[in-house]
C-alpha positions as CSV (number, residue, x, y, z in Angstrom):
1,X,101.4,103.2,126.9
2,X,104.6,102.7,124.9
3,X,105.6,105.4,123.5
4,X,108.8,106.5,121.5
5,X,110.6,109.5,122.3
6,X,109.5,111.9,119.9
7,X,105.9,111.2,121.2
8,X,107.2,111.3,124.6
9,X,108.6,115.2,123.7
10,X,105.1,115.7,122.3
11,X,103.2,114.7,125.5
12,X,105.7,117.0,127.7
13,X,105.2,119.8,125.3
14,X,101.4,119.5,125.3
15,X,101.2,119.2,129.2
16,X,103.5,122.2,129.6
17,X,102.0,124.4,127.0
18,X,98.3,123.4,127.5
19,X,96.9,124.8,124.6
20,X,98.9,123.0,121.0
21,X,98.7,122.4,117.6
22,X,100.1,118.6,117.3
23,X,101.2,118.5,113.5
24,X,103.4,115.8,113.2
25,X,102.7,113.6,109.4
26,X,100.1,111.3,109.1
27,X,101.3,108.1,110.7
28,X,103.1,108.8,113.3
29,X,100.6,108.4,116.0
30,X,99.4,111.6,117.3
31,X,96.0,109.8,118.6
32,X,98.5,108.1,120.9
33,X,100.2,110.9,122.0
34,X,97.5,113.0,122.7
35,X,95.5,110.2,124.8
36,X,98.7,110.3,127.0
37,X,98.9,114.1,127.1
38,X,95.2,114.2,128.1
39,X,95.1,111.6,130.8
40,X,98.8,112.7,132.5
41,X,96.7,116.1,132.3
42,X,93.6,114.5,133.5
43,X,94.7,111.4,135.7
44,X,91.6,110.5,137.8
45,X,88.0,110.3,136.6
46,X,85.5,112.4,135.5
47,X,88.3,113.6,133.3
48,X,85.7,115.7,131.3
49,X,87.3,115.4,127.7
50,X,85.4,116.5,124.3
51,X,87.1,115.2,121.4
52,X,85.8,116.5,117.8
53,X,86.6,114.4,114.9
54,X,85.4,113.6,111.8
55,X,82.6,111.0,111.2
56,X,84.8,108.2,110.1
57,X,87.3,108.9,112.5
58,X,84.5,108.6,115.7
59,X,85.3,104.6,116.0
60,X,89.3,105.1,115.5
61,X,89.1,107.1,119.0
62,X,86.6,104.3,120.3
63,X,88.9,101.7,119.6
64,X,92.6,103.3,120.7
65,X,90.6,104.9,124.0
66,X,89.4,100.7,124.7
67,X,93.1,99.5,123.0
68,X,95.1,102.0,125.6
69,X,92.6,101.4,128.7
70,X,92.6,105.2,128.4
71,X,89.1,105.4,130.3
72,X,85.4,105.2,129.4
73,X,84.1,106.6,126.2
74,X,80.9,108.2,124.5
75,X,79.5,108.5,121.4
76,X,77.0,111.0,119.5
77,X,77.2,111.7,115.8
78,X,75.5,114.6,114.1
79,X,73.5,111.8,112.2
80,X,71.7,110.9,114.8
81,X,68.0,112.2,114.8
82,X,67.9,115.4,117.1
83,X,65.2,113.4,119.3
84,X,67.5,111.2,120.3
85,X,70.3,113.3,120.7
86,X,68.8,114.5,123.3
87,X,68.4,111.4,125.4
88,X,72.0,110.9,124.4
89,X,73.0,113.9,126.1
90,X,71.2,113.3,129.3
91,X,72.4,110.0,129.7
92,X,75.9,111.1,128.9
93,X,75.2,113.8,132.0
94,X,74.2,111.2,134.0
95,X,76.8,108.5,133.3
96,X,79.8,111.1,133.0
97,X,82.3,108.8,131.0
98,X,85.9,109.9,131.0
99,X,85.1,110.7,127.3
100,X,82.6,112.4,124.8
101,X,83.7,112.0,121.2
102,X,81.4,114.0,118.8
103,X,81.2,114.8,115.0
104,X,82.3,118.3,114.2
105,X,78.7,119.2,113.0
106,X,77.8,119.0,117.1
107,X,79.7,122.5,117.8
108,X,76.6,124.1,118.0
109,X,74.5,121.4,120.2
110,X,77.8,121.5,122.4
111,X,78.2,125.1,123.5
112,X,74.2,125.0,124.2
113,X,74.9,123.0,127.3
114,X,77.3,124.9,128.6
115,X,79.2,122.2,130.0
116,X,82.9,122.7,131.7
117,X,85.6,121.1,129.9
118,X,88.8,120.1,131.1
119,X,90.4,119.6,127.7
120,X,88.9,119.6,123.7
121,X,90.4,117.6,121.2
122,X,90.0,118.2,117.6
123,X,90.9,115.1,115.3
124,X,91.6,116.5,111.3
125,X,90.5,120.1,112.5
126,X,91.6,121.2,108.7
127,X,88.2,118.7,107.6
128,X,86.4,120.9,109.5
129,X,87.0,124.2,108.3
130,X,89.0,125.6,111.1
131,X,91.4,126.9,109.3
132,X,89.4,129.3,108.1
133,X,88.3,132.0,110.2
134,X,85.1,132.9,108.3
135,X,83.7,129.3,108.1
136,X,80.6,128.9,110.5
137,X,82.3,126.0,112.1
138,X,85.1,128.2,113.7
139,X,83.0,130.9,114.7
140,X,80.9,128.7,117.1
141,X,83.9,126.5,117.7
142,X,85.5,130.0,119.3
143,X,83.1,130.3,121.8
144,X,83.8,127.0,123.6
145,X,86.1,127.1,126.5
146,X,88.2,124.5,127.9
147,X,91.5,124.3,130.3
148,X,93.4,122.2,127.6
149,X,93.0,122.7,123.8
150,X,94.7,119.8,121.5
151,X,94.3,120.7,117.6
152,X,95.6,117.8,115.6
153,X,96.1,117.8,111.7
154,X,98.9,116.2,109.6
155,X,98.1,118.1,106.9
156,X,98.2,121.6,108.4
157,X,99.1,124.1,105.9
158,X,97.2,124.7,102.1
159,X,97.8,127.5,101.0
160,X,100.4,128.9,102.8
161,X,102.1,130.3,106.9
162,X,98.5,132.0,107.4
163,X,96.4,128.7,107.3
164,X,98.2,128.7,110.8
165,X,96.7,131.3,112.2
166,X,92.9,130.5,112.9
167,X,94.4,127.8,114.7
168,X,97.1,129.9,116.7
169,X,94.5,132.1,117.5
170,X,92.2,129.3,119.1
171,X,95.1,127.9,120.8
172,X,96.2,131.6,122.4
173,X,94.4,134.5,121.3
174,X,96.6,136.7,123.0
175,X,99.3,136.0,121.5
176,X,97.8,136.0,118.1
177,X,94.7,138.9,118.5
178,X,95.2,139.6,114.3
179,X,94.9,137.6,111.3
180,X,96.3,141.1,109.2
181,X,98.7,142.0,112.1
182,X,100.1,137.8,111.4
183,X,100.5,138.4,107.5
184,X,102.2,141.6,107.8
185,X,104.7,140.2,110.4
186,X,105.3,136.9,108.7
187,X,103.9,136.4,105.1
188,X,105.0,137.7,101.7
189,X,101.8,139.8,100.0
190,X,101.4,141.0,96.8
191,X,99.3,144.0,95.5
192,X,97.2,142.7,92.3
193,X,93.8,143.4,90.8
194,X,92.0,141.8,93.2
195,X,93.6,143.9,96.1
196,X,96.2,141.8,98.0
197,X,97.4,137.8,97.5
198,X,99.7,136.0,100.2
199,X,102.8,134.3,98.9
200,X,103.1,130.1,99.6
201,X,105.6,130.9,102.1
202,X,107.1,133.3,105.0
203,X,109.0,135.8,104.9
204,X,111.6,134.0,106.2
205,X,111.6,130.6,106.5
206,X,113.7,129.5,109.7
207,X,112.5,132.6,111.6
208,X,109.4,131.9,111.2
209,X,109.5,128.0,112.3
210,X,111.5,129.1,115.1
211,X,108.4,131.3,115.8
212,X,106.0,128.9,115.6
213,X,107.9,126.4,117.6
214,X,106.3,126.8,120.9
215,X,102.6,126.7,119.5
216,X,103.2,123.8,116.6
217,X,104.7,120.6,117.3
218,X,106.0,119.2,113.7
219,X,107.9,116.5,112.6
220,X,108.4,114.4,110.0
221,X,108.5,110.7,109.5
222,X,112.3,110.8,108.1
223,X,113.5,112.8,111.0
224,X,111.8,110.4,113.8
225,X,111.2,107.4,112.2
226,X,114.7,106.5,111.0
227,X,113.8,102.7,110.5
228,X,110.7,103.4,108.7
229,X,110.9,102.1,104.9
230,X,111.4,104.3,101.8
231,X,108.2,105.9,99.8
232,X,108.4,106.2,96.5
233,X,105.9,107.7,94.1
234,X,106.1,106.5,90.5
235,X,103.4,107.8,88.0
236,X,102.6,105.6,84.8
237,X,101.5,107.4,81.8
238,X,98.8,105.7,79.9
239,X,97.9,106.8,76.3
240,X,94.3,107.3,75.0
241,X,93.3,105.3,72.8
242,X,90.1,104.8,70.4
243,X,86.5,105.2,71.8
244,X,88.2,106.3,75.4
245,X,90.2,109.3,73.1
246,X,86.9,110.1,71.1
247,X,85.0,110.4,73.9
248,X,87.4,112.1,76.3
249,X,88.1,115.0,73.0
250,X,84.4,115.6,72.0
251,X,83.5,116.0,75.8
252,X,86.2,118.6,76.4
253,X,86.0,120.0,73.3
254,X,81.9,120.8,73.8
255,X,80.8,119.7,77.2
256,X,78.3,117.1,75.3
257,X,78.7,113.6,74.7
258,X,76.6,111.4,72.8
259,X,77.4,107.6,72.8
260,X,74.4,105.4,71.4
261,X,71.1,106.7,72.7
262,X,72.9,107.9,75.7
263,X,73.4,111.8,76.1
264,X,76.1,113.4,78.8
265,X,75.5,117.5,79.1
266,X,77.7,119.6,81.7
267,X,76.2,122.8,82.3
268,X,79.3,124.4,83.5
269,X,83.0,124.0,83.2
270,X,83.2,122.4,86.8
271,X,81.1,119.5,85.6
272,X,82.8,119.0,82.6
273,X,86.2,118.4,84.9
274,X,84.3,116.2,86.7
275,X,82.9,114.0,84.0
276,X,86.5,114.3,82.1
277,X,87.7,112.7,85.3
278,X,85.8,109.8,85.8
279,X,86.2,109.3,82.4
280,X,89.5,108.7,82.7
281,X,89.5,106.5,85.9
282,X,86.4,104.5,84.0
283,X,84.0,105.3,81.4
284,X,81.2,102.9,82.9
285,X,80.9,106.1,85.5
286,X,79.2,107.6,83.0
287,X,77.1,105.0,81.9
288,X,79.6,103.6,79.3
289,X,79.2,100.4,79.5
290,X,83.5,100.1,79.4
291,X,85.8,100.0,82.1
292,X,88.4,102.0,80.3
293,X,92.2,102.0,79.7
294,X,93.3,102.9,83.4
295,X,91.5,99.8,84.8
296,X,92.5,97.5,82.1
297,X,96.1,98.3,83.0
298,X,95.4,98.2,86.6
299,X,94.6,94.4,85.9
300,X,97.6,93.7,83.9
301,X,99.9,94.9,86.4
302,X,98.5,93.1,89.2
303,X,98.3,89.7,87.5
304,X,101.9,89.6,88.3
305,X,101.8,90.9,92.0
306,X,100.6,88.0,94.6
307,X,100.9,89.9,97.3
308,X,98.1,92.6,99.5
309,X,97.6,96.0,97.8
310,X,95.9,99.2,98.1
311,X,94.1,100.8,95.4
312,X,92.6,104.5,95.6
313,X,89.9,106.2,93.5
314,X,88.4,109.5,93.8
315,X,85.2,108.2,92.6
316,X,82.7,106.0,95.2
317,X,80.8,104.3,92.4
318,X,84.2,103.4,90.6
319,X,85.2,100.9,93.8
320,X,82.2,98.6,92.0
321,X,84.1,98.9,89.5
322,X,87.5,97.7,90.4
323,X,86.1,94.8,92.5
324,X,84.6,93.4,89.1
325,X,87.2,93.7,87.5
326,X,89.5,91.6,89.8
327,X,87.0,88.9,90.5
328,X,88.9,86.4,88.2
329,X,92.0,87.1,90.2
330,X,90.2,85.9,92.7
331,X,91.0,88.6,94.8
332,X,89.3,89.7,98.3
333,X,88.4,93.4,98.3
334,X,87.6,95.5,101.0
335,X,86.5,98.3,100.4
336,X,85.2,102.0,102.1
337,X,83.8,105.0,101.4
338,X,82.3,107.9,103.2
339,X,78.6,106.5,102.5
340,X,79.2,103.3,103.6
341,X,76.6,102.1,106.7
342,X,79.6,100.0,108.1
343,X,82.7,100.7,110.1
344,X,85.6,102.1,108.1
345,X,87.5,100.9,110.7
346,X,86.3,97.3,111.3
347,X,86.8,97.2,107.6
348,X,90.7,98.0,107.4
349,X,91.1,96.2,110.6
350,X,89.7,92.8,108.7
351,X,91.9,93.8,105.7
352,X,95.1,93.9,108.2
353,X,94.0,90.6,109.9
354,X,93.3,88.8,106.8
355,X,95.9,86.1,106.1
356,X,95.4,86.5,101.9
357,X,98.4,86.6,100.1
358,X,96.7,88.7,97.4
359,X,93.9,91.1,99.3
360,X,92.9,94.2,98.2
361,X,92.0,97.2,100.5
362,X,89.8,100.0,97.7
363,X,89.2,103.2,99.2
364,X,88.2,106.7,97.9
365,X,90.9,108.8,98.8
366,X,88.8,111.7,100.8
367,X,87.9,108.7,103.2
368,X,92.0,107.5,103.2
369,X,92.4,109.0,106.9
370,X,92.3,107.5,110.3
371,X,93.1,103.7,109.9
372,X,95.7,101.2,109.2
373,X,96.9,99.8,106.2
374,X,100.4,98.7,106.2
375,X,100.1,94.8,105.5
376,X,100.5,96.3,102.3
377,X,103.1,98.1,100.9
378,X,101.9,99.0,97.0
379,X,99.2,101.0,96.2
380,X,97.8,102.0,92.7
381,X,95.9,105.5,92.6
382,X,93.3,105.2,89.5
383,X,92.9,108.9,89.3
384,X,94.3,111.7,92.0
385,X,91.9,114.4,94.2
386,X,93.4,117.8,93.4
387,X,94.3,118.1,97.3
388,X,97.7,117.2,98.0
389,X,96.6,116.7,101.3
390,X,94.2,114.1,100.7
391,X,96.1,112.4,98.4
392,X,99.3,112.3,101.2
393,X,97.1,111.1,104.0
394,X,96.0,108.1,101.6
395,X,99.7,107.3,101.1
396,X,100.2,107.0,104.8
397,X,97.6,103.8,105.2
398,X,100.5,102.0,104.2
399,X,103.6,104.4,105.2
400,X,103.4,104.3,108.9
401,X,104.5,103.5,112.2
402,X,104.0,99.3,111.5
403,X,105.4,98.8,108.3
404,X,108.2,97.1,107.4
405,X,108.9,97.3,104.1
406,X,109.2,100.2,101.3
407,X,105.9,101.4,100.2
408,X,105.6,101.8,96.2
409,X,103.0,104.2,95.3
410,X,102.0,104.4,91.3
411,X,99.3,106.9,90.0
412,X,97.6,106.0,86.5
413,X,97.9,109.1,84.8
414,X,97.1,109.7,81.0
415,X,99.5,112.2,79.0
416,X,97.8,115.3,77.6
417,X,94.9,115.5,79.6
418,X,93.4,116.9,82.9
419,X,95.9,114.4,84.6
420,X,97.9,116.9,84.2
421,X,96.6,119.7,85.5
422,X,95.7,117.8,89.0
423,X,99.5,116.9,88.9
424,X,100.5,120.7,88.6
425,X,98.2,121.5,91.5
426,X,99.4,119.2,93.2
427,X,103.0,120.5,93.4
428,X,102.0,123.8,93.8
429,X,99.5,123.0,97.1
430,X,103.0,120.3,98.3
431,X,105.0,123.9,97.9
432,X,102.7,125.7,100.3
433,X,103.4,122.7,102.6
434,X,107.3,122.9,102.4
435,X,107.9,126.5,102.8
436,X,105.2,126.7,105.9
437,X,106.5,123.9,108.1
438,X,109.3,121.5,106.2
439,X,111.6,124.6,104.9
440,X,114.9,122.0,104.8
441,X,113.1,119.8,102.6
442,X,111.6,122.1,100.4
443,X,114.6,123.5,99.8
444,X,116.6,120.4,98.9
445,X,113.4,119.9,96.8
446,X,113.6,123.2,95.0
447,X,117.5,122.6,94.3
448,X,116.9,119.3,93.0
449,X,114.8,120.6,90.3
């Protein structure tokens, strides 16, 4: 394996402590890291490794374990029928492959055997809900043991410092025995109404990363990857306009929409956000027979771009969408989505090996984890997820280890509208970020504005 020296630091880290949260951003190979951590830690077979991922990412392991010759791999997903499972599990018993990649909804089927483990791996462990300790995931999750524990996530922190701890505590429970006895020491709290709210960030800052150090391995793409291109976000504000602007205002206004014999009711606020948002990103998802403003422009500004892009939408039936509307470009789209029957991953890799000057790789941001897409460097979001986190990790398809050139990103955004509120959100969840793990940045950023 060839790896750089910040992933070489990693790998000595991880063997020496054991028992680490690898947190470095999306895109700068932690997969590859970790495979070397795990088989310098386990060098001969059986090696006895459980790694937990999510569903999509279950053939990105496949693939780098075959690309790396790391050793011999198996596969059960929690879709399977439980029938079946089972004759999975006995043959994986029998066989003993270096190996066992599972879906995160397996935790319980996992701990019934009572297998040994020499080390667990947990891809994305923030999908599934282990950094909360109250989720049902983490409780059983707690009761596995292994010698090595490898929790990954590029996207660590949400809130704020204490999304660290349910983690912390897996990786050394004696060392962190208290969620309360963690906020005390390290977070700011605030008496209110409700009782008590934690503050985005530590008490202070640099003591606190200097705390952290031995258990978290951070870094950042501009402090390791010097020669990686420039990202730049640039929003374009679109205006409302006629039906679009009726519609979007008598929806918001009432949480009912009539257009022709077609009748749109939201029973709660929730709903209404939802249906103001694909509004926005295209009023056909709601059974308007128009593709809207946002995709309109999306079109113009790619008549004038031969070269591969990425486009992201919250929305799985909107990918339909955006195909149709390109077809006279004569574009090739690729696209995924987490209901898809087919491999994510075989689906990116045929967008990266495609030699069309004008490809497009659609993707719902939730799924935009776990594969490559830096053949590309612009990508258009038509709409944003409220998660900063989601919305990052999409970004870094294209800004990664691989590319080679600087990576435009442009979100469709319309003035005066819930647009706006997702933006604000999104700020405030990038602040929780800053202050928990990048303080120097999130200072600069703070001083800028």
């Amino acid at each position: 394996m060839e790896l750089r020296e910040y992933q070489r630091e990693a790998v000595e880290q991880m063997c020496r402590q054991r028992r680490v949260i690898l947190a470095d951003h999306p895109g700068l190979g932690k997969t590859l890291s970790t495979l070397a951590a795990s088989l310098k830690l386990a060098p001969t077979s059986p090696r006895q490794i459980l790694v937990f991922a999510p569903g999509f990412a279950l053939g990105t392991w496949v693939k780098e374990i075959e690309k790396w010759e790391a050793g011999t791999s198996f596969v059960i997903s929690g879709k399977t029928p439980p029938n079946k499972r089972k004759k999975l599990w006995e043959q994986y018993f029998e066989e003993r492959p270096d190996f066992l990649i599972l879906s995160y909804p397996m935790v319980e089927e996992v701990y019934a055997w009572k297998a040994n483990w020499n080390i667990i791996i947990c891809d994305e462990y923030h999908k599934a809900g282990l950094v909360n300790r109250k989720s049902k995931t983490y409780q059983k999750f707690a009761r596995l043991h292994s010698n090595n524990l490898f929790l990954l996530s590029g996207t660590p922190v949400r809130k704020g410092p204490q999304d660290l701890w349910a983690p912390l505590h897996l990786s050394s429970p004696q060392r962190f025995p208290s969620f309360w006895k963690f906020v005390n020491e390290h977070c700011i709290t605030i008496r209110d109404e409700f009782g008590y709210s934690i503050e985005p960030r530590p008490k202070d800052s640099q003591a606190f990363k200097k705390f952290i150090a031995p258990f978290v391995i951070r870094r950042t793409k501009a402090e390791v990857l010097k020669e990686l291109p420039p990202l730049q976000r640039q929003p374009i504000y679109l205006e409302l306009a006629g039906k679009q602007k009726t519609w979007y205002e008598r929806l918001a206004e009432h949480d009912l929409l009539e257009v022709d014999d077609k009748v749109i009711a939201c029973p709660n606020k929730a709903t209404t956000i939802m249906r103001l948002r694909q509004l926005l990103t295209c009023p056909a998802l709601l059974g308007i027979p128009q593709r809207g403003t946002a995709l309109d422009t999306l079109v113009e500004m790619l008549e004038d771009i031969e070269e591969p892009v990425v486009i992201c939408t919250p929305f799985r039936e909107a990918l339909a969408y955006i195909e149709e509307a390109l077809k006279p470009q004569g574009r090739p789209v690729y696209k995924i989505h987490g209901q898809m029957k087919g491999d994510a991953i075989q689906v990116a890799e045929a967008f990266q090996r495609s030699k069309s000057t004008n490809k497009v790789l659609a993707f719902t941001i939730a799924t935009g984890m776990s594969f490559d897409a830096f053949s590309a460097s612009k990508a258009f979001f038509v709409g944003a997820e409220w998660s900063a986190i989601q919305n990052t990790q999409a970004e870094s398809r294209l800004h990664r280890m691989g590319q080679t050139d600087p990576v435009h990103i442009y979100y469709l955004l319309f003035k005066d509208t819930i647009d706006e509120a997702i933006i604000e959100r999104l700020d405030e969840n990038t602040m929780a970020e800053g202050w928990s793990l990048d303080v120097d940045m999130m200072v600069e950023r703070l001083q800028r504005r």
